[in-house]
N, C-alpha and C positions, 0 to 999 in steps of 0.2 A: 466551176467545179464540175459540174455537167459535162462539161464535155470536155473537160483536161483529162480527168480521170481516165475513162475507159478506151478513149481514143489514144492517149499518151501522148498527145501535144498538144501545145498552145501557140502554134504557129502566129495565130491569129489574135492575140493579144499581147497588144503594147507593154515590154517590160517597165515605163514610164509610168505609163498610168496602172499597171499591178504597185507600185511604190507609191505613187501619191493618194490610191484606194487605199492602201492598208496602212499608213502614214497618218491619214485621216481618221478613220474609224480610232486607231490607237488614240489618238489626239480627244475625240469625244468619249471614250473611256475615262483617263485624267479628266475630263471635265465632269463628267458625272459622277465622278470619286469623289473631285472636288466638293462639287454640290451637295452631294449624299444621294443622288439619285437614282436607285440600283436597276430602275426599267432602260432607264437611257446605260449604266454599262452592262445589264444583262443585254438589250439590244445588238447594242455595238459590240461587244465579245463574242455573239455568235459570227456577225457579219466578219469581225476582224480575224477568227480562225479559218473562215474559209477562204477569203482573200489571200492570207498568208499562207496557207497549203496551195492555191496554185498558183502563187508568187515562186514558193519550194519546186515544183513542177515547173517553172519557167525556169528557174536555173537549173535543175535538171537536166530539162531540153537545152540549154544553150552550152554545157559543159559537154553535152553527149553531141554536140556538134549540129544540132538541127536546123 
C-alpha cells in the first residue's frame, strides 16, 4: 500500500499473489467469525482491506494499460 499509493503503480507485484494474499486473509476472517474470535477477524480485516485496495490499484494499473 506504500508504495502503490503515491507512486501509482504496482508494476512490481504479482496479480497472483495480490488474490491468493487477500483470498487468505478473507478466509481467516470466516474462521474467526466462526470461532467467535474478534482479535483474529479484527486482525485479519485490517490486513484484508489493505490487500484489497492494492489488489483495486492492480487492476487499475492493468485496465490503464501499464
Amino acid at each position: 500500500m506504500r508504495k502503490a499509493w503515491p507512486r501509482g503503480s504496482t508494476d512490481d507485484l504479482p496479480l497472483t499473489m495480490l488474490v491468493v494474499l487477500t483470498s487468505g486473509l478473507v478466509c481467516w476472517i470466516g474462521y474467526g467469525l466462526l470461532k467467535g474470535d474478534w482479535v483474529i477477524v479484527a486482525a485479519n480485516s485490517v490486513g484484508a482491506a489493505l490487500s484489497a485496495s492494492v489488489l483495486a490499484f492492480k487492476f487499475r494499473d492493468l485496465r490503464a494499460g501499464n
